[in-house]
Z-matrix of the N, CA and C atoms (Angstrom, degrees):
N
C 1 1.446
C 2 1.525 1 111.84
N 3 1.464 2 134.43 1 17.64
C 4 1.234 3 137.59 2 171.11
C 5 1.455 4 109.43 3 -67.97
N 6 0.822 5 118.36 4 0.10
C 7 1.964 6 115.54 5 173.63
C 8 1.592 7 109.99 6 -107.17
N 9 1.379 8 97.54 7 10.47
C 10 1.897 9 90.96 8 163.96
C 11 1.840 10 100.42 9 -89.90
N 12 1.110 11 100.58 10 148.86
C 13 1.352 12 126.73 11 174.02
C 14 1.556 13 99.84 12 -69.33
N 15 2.040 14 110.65 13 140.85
C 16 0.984 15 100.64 14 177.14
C 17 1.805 16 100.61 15 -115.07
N 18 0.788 17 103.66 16 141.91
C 19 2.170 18 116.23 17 152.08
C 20 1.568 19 136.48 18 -96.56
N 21 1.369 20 98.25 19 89.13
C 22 1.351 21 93.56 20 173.58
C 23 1.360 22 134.86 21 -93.11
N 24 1.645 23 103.17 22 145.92
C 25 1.449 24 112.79 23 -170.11
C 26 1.250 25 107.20 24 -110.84
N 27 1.305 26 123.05 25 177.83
C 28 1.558 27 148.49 26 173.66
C 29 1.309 28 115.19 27 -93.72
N 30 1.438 29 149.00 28 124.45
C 31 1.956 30 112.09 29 176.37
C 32 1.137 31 120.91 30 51.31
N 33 1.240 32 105.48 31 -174.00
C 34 1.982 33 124.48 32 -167.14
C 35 2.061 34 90.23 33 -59.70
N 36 1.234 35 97.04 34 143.15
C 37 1.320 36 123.13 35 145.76
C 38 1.665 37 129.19 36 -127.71
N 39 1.181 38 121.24 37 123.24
C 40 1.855 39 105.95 38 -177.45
C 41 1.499 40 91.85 39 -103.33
N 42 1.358 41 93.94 40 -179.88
C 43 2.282 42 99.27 41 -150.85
C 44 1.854 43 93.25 42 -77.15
N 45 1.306 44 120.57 43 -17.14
C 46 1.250 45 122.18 44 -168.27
C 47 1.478 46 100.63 45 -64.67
N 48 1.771 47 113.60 46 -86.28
C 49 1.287 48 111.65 47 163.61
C 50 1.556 49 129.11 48 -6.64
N 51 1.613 50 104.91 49 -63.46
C 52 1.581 51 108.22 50 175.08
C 53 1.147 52 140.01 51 -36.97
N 54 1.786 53 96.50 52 -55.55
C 55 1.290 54 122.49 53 174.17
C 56 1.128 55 105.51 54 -42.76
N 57 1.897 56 131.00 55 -60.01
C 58 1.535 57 141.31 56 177.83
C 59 1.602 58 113.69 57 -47.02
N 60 1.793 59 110.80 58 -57.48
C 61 1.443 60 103.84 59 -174.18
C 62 1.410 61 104.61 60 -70.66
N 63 1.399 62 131.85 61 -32.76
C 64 1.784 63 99.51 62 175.15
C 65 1.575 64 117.66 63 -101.56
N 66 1.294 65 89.71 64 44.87
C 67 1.760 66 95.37 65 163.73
C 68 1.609 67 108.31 66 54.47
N 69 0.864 68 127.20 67 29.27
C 70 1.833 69 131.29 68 179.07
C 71 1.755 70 94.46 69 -86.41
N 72 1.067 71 124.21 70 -27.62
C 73 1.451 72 130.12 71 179.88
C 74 1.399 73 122.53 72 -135.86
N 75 1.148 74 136.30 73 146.65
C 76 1.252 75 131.89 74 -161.70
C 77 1.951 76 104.75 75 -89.59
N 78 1.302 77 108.13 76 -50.85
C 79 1.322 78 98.55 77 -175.94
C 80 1.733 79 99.03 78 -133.21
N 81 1.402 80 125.50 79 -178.25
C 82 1.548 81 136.24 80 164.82
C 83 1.264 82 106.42 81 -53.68
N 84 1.344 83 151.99 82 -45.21
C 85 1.144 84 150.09 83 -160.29
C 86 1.849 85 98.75 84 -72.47
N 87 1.260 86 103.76 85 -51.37
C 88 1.478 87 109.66 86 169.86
C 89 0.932 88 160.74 87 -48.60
N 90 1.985 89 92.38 88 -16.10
C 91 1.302 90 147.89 89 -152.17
C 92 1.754 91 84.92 90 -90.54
N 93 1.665 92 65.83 91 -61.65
C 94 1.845 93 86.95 92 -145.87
C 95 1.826 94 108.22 93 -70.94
N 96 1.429 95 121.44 94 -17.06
C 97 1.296 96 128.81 95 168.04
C 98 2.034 97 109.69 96 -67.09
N 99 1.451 98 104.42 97 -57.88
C 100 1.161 99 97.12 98 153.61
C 101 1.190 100 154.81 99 -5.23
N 102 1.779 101 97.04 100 -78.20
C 103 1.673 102 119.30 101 179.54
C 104 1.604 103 95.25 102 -73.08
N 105 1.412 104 115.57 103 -48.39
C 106 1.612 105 103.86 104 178.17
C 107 1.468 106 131.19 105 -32.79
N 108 1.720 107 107.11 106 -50.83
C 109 1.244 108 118.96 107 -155.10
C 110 1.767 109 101.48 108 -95.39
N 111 1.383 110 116.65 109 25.35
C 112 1.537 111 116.39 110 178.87
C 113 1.328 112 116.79 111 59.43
N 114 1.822 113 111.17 112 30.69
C 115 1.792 114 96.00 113 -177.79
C 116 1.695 115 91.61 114 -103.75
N 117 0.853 116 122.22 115 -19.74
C 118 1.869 117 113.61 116 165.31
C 119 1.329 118 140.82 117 -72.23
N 120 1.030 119 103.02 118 113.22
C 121 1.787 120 93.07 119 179.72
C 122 1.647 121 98.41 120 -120.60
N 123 1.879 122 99.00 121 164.93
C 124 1.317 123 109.10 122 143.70
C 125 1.285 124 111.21 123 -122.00
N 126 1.537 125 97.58 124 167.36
C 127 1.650 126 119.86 125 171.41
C 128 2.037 127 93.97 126 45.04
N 129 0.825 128 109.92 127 34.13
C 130 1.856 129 126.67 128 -176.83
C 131 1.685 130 108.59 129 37.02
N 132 1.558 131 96.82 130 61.67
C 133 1.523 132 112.49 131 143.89
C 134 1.222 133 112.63 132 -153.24
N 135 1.893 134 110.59 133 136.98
C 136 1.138 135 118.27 134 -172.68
C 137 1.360 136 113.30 135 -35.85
N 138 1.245 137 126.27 136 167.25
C 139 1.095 138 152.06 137 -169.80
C 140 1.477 139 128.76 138 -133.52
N 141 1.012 140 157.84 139 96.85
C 142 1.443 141 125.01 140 -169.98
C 143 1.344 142 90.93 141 -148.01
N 144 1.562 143 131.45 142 71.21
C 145 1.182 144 139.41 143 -173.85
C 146 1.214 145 97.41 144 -140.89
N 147 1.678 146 141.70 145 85.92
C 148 1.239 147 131.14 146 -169.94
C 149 1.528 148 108.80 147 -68.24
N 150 1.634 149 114.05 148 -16.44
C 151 1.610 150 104.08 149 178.46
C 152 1.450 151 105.86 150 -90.53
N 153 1.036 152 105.78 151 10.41
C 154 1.926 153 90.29 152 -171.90
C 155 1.519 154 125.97 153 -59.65
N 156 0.990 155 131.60 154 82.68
C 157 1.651 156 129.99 155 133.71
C 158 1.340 157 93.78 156 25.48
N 159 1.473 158 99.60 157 119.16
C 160 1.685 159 107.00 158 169.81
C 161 1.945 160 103.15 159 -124.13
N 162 1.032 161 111.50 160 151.19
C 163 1.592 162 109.05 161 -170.82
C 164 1.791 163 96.66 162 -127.02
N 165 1.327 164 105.73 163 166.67
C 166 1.495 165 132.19 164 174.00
C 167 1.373 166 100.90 165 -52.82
N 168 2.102 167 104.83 166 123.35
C 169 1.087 168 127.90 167 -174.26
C 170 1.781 169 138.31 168 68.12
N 171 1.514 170 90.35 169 -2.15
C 172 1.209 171 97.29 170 169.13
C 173 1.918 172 133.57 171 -55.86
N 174 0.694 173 95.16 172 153.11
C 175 1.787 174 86.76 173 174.24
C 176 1.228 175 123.05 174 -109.84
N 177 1.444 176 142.05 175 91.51
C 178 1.328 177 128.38 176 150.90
C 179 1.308 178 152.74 177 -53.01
N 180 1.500 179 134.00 178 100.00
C 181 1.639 180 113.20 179 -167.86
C 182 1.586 181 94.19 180 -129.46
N 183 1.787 182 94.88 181 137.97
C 184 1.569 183 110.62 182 153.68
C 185 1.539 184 126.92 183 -100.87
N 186 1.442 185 105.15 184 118.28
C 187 1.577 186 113.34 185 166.17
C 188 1.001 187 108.75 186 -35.28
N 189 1.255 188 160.91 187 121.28
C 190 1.611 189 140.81 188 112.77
C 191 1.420 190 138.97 189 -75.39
N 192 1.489 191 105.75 190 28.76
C 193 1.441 192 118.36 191 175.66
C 194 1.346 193 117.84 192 112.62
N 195 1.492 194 111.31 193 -65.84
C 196 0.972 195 144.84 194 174.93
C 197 1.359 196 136.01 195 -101.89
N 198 1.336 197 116.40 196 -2.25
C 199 1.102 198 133.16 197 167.30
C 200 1.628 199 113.12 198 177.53
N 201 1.750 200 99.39 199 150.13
C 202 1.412 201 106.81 200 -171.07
C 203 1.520 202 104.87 201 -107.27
N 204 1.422 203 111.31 202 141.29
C 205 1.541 204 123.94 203 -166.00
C 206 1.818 205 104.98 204 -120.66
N 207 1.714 206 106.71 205 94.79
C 208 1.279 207 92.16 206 174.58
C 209 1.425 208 127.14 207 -88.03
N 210 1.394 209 135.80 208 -166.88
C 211 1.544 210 137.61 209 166.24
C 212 1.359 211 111.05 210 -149.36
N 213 1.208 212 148.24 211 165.27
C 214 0.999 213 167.97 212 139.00
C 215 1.473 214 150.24 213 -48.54
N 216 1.420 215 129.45 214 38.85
C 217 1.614 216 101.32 215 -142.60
C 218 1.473 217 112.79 216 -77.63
N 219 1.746 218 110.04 217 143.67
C 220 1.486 219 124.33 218 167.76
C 221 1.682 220 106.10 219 -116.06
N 222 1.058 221 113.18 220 101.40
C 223 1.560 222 147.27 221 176.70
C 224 1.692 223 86.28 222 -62.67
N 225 1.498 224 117.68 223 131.22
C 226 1.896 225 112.03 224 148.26
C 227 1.597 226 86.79 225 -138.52
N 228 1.451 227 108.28 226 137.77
C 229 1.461 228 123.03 227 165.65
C 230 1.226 229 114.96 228 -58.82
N 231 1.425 230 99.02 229 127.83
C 232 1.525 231 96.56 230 175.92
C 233 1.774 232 123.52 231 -80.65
C-alpha cells in the first residue's frame, strides 16, 4: 500500500474536514452526504461518523462508483 498518497496534518483532524483538505469532496455538505450513504471508509470499514478523529497512518478511501480514491493520514503534533 505505499502508492497511496499521503496528507499531512497538524493536530486533531475528524474524517469530515479531511475529506475537504484533500479535495476527495468539494464542500461539507458533500462530506457529510458521503459519510451518510456508506461510501467512506477507514482502515476499510465503513465509516459514517463525520466527526471521527482520525489518527497517524490511517487510510481513508471514498467509493465513487467507479472508482476508489484512497489517502493517507500523517498526524504531526502540534
Amino acid at each position: 500500500m505505499s502508492d497511496i498518497p499521503t496528507i499531512t496534518v497538524t493536530g486533531n483532524i475528524r474524517l469530515g474536514q479531511l475529506l475537504k483538505l484533500a479535495n476527495l469532496v468539494e464542500n461539507g455538505g458533500e462530506a457529510r452526504i458521503a459519510i451518510q450513504n456508506g461510501y467512506v471508509s477507514v482502515d476499510g470499514e465503513i465509516e459514517t461518523r463525520r466527526g471521527k478523529r482520525l489518527t497517524n497512518g490511517q487510510v481513508v478511501s471514498v467509493d465513487y462508483g467507479d472508482e476508489v480514491v484512497s489517502i493517507r493520514v500523517e498526524v504531526i503534533d502540534d
